[in-house]
Legacy VTK file of the C-alpha trace (Angstrom):
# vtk DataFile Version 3.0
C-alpha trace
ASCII
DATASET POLYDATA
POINTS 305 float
79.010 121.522 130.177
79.431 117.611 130.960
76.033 116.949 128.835
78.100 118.375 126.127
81.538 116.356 125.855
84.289 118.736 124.741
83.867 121.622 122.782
85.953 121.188 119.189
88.135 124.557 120.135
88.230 127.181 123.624
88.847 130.038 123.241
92.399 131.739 124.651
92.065 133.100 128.245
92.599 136.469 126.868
89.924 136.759 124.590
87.074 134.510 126.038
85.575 137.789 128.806
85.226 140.091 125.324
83.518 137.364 123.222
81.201 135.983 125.923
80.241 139.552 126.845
79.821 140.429 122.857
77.447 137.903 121.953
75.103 137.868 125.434
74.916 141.728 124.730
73.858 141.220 121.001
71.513 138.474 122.521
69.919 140.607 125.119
68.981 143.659 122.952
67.154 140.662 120.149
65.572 139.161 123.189
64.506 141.984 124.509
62.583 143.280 120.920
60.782 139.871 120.497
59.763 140.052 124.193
58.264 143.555 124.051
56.414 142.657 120.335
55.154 139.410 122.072
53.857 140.923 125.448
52.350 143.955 123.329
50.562 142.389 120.922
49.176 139.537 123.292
47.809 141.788 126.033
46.211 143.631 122.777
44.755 140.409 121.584
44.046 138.982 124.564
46.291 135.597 123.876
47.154 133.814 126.956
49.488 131.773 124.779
51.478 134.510 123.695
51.403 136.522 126.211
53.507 133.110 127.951
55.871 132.954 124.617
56.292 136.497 125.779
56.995 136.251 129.220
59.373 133.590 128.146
61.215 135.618 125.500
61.816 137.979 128.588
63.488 135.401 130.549
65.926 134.838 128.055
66.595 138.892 127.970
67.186 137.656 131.642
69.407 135.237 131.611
71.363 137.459 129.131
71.901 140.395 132.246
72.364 136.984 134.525
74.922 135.802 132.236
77.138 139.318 132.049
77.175 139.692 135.322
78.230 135.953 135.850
81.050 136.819 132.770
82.544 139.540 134.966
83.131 137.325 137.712
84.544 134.469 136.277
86.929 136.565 134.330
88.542 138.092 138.011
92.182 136.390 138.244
93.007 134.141 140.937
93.805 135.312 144.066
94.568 134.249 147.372
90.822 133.053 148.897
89.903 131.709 145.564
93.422 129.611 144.195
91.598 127.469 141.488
89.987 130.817 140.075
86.635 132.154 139.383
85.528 130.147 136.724
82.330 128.146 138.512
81.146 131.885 138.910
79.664 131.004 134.997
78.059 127.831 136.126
76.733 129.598 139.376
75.100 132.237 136.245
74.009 128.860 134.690
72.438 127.674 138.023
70.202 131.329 138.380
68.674 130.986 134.611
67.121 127.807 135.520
65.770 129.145 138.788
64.415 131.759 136.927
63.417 129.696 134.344
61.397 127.781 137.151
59.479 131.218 138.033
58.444 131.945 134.990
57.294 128.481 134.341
54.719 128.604 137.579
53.168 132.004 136.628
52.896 130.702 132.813
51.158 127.929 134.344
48.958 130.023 136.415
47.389 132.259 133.823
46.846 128.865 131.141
44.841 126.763 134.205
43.208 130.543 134.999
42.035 131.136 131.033
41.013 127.168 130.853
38.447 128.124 133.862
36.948 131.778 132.344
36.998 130.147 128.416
39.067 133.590 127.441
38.831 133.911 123.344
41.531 136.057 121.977
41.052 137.910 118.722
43.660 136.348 116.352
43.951 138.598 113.219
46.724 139.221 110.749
48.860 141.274 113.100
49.522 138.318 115.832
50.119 135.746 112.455
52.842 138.542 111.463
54.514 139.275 114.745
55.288 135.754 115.901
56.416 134.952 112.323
58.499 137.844 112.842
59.868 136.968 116.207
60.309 133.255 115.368
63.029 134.099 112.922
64.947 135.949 115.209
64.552 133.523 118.074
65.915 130.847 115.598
69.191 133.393 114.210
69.697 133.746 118.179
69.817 130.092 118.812
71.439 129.191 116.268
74.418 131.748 116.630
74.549 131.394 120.553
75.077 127.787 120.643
77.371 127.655 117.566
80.006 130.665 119.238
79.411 128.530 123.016
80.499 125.325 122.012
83.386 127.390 119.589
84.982 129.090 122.888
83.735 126.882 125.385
81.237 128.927 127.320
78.628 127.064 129.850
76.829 130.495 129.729
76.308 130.599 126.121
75.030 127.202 125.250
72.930 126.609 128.225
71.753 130.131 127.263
70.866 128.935 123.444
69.268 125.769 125.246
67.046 128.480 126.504
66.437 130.171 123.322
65.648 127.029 121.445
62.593 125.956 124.302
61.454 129.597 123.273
61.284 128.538 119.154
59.079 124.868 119.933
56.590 127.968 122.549
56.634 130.198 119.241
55.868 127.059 117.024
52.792 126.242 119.283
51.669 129.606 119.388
51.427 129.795 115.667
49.372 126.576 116.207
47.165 127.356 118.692
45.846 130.752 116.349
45.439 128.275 113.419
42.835 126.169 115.788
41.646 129.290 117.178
40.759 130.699 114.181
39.168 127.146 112.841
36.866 127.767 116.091
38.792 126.434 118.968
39.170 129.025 121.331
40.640 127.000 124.301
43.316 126.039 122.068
44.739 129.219 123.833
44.788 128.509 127.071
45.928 124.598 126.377
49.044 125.899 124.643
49.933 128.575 127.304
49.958 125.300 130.080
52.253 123.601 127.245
54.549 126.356 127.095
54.986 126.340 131.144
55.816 122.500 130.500
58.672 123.692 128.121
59.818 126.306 130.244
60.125 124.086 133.035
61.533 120.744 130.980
64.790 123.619 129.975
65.494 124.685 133.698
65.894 121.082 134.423
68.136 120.268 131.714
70.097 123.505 132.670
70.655 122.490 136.445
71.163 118.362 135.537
74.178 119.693 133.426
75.605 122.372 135.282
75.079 120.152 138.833
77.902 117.935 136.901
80.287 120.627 137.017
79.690 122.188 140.658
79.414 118.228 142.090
83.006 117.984 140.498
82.134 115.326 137.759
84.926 113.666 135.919
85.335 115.223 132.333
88.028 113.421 130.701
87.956 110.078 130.477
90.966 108.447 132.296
91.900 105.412 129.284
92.242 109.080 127.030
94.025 110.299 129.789
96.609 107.340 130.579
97.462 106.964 127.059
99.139 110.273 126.902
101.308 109.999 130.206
102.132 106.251 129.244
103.855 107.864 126.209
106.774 109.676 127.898
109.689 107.793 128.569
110.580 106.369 131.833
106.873 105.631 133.033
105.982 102.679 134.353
102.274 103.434 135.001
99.663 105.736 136.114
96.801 105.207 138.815
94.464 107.420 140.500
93.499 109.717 137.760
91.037 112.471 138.796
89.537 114.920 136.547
86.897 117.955 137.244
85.924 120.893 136.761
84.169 123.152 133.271
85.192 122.122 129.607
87.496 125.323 129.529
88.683 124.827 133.060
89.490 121.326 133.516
92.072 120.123 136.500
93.603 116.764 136.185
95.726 114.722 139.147
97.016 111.431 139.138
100.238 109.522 140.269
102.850 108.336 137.981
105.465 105.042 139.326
108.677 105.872 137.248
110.917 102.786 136.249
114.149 102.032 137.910
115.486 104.428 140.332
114.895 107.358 138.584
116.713 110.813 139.551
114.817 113.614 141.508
115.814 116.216 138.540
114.692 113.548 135.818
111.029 113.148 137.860
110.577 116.490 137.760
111.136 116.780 133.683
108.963 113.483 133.454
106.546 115.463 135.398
106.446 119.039 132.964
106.408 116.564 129.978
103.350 114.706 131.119
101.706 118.048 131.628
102.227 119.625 128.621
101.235 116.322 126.761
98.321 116.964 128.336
97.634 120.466 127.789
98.341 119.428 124.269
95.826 116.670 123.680
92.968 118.710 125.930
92.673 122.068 125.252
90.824 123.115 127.871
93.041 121.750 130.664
94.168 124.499 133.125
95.837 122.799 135.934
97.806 119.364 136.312
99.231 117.613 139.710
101.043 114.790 138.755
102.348 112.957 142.115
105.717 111.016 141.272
105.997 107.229 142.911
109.293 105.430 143.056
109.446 101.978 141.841
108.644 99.286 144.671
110.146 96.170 144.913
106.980 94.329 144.658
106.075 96.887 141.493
109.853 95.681 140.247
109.605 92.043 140.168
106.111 92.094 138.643
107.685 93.886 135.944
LINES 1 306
305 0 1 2 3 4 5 6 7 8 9 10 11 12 13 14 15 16 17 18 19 20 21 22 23 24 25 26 27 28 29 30 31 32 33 34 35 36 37 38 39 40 41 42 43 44 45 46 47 48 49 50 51 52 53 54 55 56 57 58 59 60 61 62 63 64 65 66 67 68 69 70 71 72 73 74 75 76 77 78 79 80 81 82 83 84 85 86 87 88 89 90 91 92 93 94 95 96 97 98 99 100 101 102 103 104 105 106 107 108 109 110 111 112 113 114 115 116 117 118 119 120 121 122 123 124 125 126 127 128 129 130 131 132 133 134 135 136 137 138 139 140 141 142 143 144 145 146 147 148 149 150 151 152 153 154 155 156 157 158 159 160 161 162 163 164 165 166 167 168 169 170 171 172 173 174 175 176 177 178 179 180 181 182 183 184 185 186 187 188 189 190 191 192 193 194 195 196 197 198 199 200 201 202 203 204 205 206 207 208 209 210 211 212 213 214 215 216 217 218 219 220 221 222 223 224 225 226 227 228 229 230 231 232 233 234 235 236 237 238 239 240 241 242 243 244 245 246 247 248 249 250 251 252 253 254 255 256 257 258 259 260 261 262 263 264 265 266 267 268 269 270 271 272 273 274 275 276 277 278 279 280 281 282 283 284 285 286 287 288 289 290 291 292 293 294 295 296 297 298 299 300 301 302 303 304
């Protein structure tokens, strides 16, 4: 994602579908665990606060089912009606999380305001202490291993995924708060921290659509000094102008247009051309496409020089 920069390494084409789908399916059955222990156990207690770290712990299980259906998409080859490829299928995936982050985060919100007005107290005993301890681990192993394998093969779906995971660790760390002031006698500690928990839901869904908007409102990703560096390096180039980049980290597509000097052949434009394309699939991995528009030399362009 743009918020991101570049991922250090992407993953090759032929591998990225399997590893993608490998980790959101690990992800989904740990999400899935804490959610149930966290919606059990709250209901039990009667904690509005974890009954919200709950519903938000299900969310993520969400995202996970979003996220391997978006996978399957974006791995489709490209075809006729969609040339460029399936790849903003992911960031579409990206786009539905935070919606559904934004759900979540207005009935979380609901049922705090809702215990604030009926001054609910929960009974907080060693069992609720155990299971979010319990569930905060994971949640943290989750993040932690999401984000690290997302930036490693360049997946949007992964690390705006682990985004998601990590607003559910600060919920879990309040929650573990709120039963040390409930249990010091403050009982609407409960319903306080629930309402802080919506905030958090709804603070990641907006970080979620600011960086995936980048990608589908065709933000540049390289920057073009990077960029004119490498094509000023093959012989015969004069200069470079009108350099576009867009597109995801792993799916970047670069055009510009390149004045050759002197009167340069057709045949020795077009192997200008291939060079300045793989030079850049060299320096940026995650470059999928290249235009490079050849310019002859103008008079005016001549005598300047």
């Amino acid at each position: 994602m743009h918020g991101d920069a570049h991922y250090p390494n992407v993953c090759p084409p032929e591998q990225y579908p399997r590893e993608v789908r490998k980790t959101l399916l690990l992800t989904l059955a740990l999400n899935g665990l804490v959610a149930f222990f966290k919606l059990f156990f709250g209901y039990a207690i009667g904690s509005a606060c974890m009954v919200a770290d709950g519903y938000h712990s299900a969310a993520d299980g969400s995202s996970n089912i979003i996220g391997l259906l978006g996978i399957r998409l974006a791995a489709r080859p490209k075809d006729s009606d969609h040339p460029y490829g399936h790849k903003k299928y992911e960031t579409f995936a990206a786009v539905f999380i935070a919606l559904l982050l934004f759900v979540v985060c207005l009935h979380v919100l609901h049922d705090g305001i809702e215990r604030l007005r009926t001054r609910a107290v929960p009974e907080i005993g060693a069992a609720g202490f155990a299971v979010m301890g319990a569930t905060l681990l994971v949640n943290v192993c989750v993040m932690v291993y999401e984000y690290n394998k997302g930036r490693r093969i360049g997946s949007d779906i992964l690390v705006s995924d682990a985004l998601h995971t990590r607003a559910d660790i600060f919920t879990s760390l309040s929650v573990l708060a709120a039963f040390i002031g409930i249990r010091m006698g403050l009982p609407l500690l409960d319903a306080a921290v629930a309402v802080v928990i919506a905030v958090f839901i709804g603070f990641s869904a907006v970080r979620i659509l600011r960086s995936t908007s980048a990608v589908l409102c065709d933000t540049a990703v390289l920057n073009t000094d990077d960029i004119r560096r490498v094509v000023m390096e093959v012989p015969g180039v004069k200069t470079c102008h009108r350099i576009r980049t867009r597109g995801r980290s792993d799916d970047i597509h670069i055009d510009l247009h390149v004045i050759a000097r002197d009167q340069t052949p057709l045949v020795r434009a077009h192997d200008m051309s291939v060079t300045i394309e793989e030079g850049l699939r060299r320096r940026f991995p995650g470059v999928s496409d290249v235009v490079v528009h050849m310019e002859p030399l103008s008079s005016k362009d001549h005598h300047g020089d």
